[in-house]
C-alpha positions as CSV (number, residue, x, y, z in Angstrom):
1,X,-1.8,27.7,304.5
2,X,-2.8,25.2,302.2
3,X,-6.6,24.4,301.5
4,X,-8.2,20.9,302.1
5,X,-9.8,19.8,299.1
6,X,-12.6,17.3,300.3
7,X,-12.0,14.1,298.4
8,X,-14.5,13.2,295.0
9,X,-17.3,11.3,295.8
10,X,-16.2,8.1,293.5
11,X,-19.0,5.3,292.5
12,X,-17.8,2.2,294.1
13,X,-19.8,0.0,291.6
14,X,-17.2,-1.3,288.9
15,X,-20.1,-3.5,286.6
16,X,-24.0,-3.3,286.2
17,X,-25.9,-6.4,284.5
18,X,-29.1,-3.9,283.6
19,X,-30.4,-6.6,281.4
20,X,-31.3,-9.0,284.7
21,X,-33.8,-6.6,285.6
22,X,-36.0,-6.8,282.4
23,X,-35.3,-10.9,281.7
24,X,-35.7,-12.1,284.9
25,X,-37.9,-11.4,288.4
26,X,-35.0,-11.1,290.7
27,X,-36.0,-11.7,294.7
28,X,-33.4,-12.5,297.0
29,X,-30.0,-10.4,297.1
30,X,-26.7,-11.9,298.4
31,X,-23.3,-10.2,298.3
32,X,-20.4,-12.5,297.3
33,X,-16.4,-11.8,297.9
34,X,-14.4,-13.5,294.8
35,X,-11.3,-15.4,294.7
36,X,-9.3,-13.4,292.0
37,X,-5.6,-13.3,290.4
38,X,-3.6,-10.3,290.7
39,X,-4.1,-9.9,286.3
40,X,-7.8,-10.0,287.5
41,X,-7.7,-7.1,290.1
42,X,-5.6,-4.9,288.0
43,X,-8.0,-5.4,284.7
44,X,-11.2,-4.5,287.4
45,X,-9.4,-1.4,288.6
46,X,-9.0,-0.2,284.8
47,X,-12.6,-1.1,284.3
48,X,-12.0,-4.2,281.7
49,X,-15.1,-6.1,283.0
50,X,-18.1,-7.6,281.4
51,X,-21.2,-9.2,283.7
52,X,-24.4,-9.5,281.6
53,X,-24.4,-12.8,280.6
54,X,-23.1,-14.0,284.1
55,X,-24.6,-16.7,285.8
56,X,-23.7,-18.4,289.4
57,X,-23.4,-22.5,289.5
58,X,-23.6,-24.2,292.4
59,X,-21.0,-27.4,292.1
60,X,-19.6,-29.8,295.4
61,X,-20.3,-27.0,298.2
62,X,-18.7,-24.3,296.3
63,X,-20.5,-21.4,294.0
64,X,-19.1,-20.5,291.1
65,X,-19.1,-17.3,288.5
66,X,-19.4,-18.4,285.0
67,X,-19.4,-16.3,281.8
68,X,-17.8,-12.9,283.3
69,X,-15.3,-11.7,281.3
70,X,-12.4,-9.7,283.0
71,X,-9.9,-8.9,279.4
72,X,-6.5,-8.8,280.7
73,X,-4.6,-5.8,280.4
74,X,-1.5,-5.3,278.1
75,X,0.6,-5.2,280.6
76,X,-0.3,-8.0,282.8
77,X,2.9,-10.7,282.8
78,X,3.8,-12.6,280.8
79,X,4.1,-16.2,282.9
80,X,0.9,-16.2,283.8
81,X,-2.1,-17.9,281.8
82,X,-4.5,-15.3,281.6
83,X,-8.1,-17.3,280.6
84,X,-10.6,-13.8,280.8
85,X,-13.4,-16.1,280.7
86,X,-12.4,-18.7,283.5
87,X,-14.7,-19.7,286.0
88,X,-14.2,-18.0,290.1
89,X,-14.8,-19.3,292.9
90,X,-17.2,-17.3,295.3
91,X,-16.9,-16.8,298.8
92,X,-20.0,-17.8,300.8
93,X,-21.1,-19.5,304.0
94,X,-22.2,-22.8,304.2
95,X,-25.5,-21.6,305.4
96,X,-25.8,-19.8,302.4
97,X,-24.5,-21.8,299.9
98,X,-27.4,-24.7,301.4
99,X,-29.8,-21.9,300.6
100,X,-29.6,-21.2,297.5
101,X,-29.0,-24.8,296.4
102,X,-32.0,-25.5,298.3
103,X,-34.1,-22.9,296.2
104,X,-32.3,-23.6,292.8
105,X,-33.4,-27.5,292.8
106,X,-36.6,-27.1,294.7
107,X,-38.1,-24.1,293.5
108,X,-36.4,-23.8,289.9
109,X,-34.5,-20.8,290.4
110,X,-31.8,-19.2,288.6
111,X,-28.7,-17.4,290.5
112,X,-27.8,-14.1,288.6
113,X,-25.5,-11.9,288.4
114,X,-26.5,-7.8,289.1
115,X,-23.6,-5.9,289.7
116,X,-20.0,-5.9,290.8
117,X,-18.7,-3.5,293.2
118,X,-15.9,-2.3,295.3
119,X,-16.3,-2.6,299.2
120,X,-13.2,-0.9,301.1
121,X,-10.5,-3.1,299.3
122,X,-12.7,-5.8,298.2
123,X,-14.1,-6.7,295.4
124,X,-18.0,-8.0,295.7
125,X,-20.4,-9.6,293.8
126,X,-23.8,-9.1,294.0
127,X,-26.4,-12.0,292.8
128,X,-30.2,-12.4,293.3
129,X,-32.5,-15.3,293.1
130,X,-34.4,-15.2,289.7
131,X,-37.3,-16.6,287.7
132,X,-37.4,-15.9,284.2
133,X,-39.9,-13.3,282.9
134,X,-42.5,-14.7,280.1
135,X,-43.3,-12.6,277.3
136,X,-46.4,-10.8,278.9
137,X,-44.5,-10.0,281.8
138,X,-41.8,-8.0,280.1
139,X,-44.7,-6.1,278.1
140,X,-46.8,-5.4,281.3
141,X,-43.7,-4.1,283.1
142,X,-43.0,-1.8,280.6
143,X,-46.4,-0.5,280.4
144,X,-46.2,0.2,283.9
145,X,-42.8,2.0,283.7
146,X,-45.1,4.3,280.4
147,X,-47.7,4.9,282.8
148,X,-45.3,6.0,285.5
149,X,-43.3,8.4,283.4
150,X,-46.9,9.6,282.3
151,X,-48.1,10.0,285.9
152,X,-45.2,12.2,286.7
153,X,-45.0,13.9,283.9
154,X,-48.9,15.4,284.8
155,X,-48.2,15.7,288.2
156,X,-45.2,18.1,287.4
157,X,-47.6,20.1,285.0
158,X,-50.1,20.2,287.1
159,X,-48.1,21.5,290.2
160,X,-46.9,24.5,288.0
């Protein structure tokens, strides 16, 4: 009798932009599905994908992805252009889209980026409203991250 093997827990997350988190105060998140080539998908399988510098536009009724960089594979065809730094077309509601234009010219928000993920078969985007961090702020938050290390640090000691 043969033995089932229970199957490896794999991350589903395929990108992470860590540097949002320490430029900009993110508040909102909103998950995105992407309009992608078949080059595209087999480059995000092998893990060829770049966010940081991402940003989301909002253009006509349609949001788009600019700056990712998906770098093609070696074996992707040969007929087809592959542009790794094109821009793609995200899949939102009208409800939403009115949203975050709505906060982006009213309230000077940015759209960003944060990570890129696999759901079932799909690939998603995640993006959250942002307003950029000032100088201060960046140096406060890490203060705050010092003391909390600290904190935990004497509470482990002083549990022993």
């Amino acid at each position: 009798m043969a033995k089932h093997k229970k199957p490896k827990a794999q991350s589903n997350t395929i990108a992470l932009n860590k540097k949002a988190r320490h430029e900009y105060l993110l508040q909102d998140k909103f998950e995105a599905g992407m309009e992608l080539q078949g080059w595209e998908v087999k480059s995000i399988r092998a893990g060829k994908v770049n966010i940081t510098e991402t940003f989301i536009q909002v253009k006509n009724g349609e949001a788009y992805l600019h700056a990712s960089q998906i770098t093609p594979l070696i074996q992707a065809s040969t007929h087809v252009v592959c542009d790794p730094m094109r821009p793609r077309k995200l899949l939102l509601n009208k409800r939403e889209i009115d949203r975050l234009v709505g906060a982006v010219e009213r309230d000077g928000f940015s759209l960003i980026a944060t990570a890129m993920y696999w759901k079932k078969c799909w690939v998603k985007l995640e993006f959250c409203l942002a307003k950029g961090k000032k100088l201060h702020d960046k140096r406060a938050d890490s203060k705050d991250k010092d003391w909390a290390r600290e904190k935990e640090r004497m509470m482990k000691h002083s549990a022993r």
